[in-house]
Backbone as CSV, one residue per row, in Angstrom:
resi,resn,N_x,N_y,N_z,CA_x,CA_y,CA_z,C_x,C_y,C_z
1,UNK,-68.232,19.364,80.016,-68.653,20.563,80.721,-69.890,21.146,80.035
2,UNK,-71.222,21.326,81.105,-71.962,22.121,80.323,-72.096,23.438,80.007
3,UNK,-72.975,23.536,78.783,-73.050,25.349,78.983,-73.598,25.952,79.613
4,UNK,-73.690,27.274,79.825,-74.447,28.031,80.731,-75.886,28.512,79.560
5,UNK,-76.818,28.084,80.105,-78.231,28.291,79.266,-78.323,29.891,79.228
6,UNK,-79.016,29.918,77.788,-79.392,31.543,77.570,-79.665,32.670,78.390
7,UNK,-80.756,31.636,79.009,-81.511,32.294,80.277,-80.960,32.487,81.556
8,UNK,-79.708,32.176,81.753,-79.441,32.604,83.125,-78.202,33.560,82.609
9,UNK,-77.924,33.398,81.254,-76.927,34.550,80.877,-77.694,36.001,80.755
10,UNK,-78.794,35.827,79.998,-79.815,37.243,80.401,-80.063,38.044,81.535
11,UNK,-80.369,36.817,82.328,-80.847,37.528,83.646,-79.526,38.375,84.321
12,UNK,-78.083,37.332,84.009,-77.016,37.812,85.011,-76.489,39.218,83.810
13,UNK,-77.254,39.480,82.641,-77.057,40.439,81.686,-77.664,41.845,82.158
14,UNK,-78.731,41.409,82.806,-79.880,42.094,83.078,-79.508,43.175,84.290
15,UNK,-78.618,41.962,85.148,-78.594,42.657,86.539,-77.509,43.059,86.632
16,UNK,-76.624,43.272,85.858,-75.352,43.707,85.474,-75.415,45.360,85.002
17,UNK,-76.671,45.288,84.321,-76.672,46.639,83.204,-77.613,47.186,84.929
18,UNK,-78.216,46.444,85.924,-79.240,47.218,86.683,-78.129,47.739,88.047
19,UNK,-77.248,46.955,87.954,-76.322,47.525,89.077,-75.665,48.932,88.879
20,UNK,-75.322,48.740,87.031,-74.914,50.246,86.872,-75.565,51.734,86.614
21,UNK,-77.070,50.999,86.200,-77.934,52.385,86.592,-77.980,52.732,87.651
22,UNK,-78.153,51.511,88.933,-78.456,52.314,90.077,-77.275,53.327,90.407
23,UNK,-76.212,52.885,89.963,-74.860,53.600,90.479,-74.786,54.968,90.251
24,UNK,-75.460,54.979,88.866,-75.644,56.584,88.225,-76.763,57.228,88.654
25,UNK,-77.891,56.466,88.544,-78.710,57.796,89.250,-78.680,58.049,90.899
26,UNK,-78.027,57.247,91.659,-77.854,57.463,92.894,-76.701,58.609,93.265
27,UNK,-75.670,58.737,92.150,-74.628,59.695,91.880,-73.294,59.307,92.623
28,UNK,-73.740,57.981,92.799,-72.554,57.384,93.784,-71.052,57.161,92.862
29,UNK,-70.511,58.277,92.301,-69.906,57.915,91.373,-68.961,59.536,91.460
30,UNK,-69.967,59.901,92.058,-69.287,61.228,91.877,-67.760,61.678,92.411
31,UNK,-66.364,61.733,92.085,-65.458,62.393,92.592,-64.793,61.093,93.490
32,UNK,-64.896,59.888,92.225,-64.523,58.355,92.857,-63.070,58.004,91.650
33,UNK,-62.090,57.697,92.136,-61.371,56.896,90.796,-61.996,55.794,90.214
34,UNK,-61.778,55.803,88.980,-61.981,55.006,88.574,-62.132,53.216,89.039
35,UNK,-61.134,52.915,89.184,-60.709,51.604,90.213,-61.404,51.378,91.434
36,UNK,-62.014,52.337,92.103,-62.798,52.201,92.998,-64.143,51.793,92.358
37,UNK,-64.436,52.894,91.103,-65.732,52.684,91.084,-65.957,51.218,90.275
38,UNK,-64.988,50.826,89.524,-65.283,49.353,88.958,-65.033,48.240,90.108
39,UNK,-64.262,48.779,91.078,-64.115,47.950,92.329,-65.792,46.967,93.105
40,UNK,-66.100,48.400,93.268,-67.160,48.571,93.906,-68.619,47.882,92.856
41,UNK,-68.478,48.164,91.711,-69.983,48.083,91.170,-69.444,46.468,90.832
42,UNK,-68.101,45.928,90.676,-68.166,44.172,90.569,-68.607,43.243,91.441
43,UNK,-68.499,44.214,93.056,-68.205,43.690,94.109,-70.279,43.527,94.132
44,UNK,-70.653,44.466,94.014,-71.870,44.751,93.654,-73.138,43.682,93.050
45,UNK,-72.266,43.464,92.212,-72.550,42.649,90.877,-72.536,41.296,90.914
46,UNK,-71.269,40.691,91.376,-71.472,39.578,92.157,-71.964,39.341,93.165
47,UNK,-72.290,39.798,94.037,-73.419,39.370,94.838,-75.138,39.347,94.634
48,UNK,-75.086,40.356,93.379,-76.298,40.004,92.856,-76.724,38.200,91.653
49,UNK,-75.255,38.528,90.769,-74.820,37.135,90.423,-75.165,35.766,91.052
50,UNK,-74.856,36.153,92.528,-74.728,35.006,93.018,-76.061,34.813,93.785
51,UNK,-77.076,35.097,94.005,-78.205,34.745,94.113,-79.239,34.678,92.866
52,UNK,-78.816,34.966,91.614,-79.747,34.676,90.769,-79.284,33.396,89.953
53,UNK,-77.882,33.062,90.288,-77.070,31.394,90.079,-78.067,31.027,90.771
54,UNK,-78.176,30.676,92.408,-78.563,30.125,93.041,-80.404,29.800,92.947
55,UNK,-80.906,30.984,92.838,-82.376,31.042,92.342,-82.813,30.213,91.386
56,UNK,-81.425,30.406,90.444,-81.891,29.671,89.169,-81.594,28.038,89.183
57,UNK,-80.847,27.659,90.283,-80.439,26.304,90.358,-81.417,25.712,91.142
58,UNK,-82.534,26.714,92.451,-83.368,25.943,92.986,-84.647,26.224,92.200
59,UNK,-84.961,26.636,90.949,-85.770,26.469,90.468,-86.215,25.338,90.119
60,UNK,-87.529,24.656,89.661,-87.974,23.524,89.538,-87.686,23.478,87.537
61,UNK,-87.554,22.779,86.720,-86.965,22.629,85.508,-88.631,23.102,85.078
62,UNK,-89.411,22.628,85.387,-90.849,23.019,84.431,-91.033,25.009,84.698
63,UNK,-90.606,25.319,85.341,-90.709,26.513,85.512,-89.501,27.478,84.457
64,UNK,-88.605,26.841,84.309,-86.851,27.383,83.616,-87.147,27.125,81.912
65,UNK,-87.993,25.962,81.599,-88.126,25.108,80.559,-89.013,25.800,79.760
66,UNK,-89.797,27.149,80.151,-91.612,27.327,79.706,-91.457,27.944,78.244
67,UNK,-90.239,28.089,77.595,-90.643,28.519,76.254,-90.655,27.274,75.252
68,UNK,-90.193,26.257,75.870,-90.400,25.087,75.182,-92.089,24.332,74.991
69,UNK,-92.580,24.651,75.643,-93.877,24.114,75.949,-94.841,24.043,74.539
């Protein structure tokens, strides 16, 4: 089994920490249980997940590869 490269752990790091700002400054949070609101920002989250998997799988390798160069 391989690993999951640095770089697509960043990015899905990235958009993880960006799902929950938007949550806060939009205030969508306000007067929510808890369970909803982790409901909601996973549900969130994976779907952002899952197009930057995908982005990153139709990327071309010379483009994914460039700090090696």
């Amino acid at each position: 089994m391989q690993r999951i490269p640095r770089d697509l752990l960043a990015l899905l790091f990235i958009a993880y920490l960006f799902v929950w700002l938007v949550f806060f400054v939009t205030g969508s949070f306000k007067g929510a249980p808890l369970l909803a609101i982790l409901g909601v920002l996973h549900i969130v989250f994976l779907i952002f997940a899952g197009f930057i998997v995908v982005f990153y799988l139709l990327a071309p390798l010379d483009d994914i590869n460039w700090k090696r160069r």
